[in-house]
N, C-alpha and C positions, 0 to 999 in steps of 0.2 A: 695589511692586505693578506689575506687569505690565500694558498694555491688547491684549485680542488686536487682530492685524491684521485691517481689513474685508477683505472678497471682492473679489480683483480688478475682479470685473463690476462692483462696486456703487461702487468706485472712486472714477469718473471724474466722477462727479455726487455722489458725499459729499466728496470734499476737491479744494479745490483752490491754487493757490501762485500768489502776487502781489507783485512786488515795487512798491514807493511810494515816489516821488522829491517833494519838497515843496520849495522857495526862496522865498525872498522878490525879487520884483520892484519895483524903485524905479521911480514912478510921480512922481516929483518933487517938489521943497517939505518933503523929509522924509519924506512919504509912501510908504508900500510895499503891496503886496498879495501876497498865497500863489498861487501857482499847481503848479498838480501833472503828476505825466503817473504810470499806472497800466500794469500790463503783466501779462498771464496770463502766466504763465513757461512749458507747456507750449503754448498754441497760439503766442506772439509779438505776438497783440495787442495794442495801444499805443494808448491813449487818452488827451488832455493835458487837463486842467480847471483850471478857476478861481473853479466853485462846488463848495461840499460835494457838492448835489443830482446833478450831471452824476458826479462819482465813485460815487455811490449807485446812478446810474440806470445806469453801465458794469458793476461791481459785480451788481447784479440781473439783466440783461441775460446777462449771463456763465452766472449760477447755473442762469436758467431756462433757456437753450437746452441747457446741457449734460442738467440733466433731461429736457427732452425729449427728447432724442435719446437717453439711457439707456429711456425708455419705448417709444419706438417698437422698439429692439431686443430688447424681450423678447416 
């Protein structure tokens, strides 16, 4: 089964591509923590975290400006 292609226009605010780099950082004593860095792959955006929340809040941030800017062009 097939999915049709969306409309160009509608695009650019229904999908969009992110690549996610994750490591463990030693913090010493055995110790380690996760730190990330996130990237729009069409604008180049690059964002580094080391809470879930800050990747969520990049994430969200992303989704809603491109909707709006899909709104305001129509």
């Amino acid at each position: 089964m097939t999915t049709p292609a969306p409309e160009s226009a509608d695009v650019s605010y229904r999908s969009h591509l992110f690549t996610l780099r994750l490591w463990a950082e030693a913090l010493g004593d055995g110790q380690h923590t996760w730190r990330g860095k996130v990237t729009h792959v069409l604008s180049g955006e690059t964002h580094y975290f080391r809470e879930w929340r800050e990747l969520m809040g990049f994430l969200w941030d992303a989704l809603q400006s491109s909707r709006a800017e899909a709104a305001s062009e129509e």
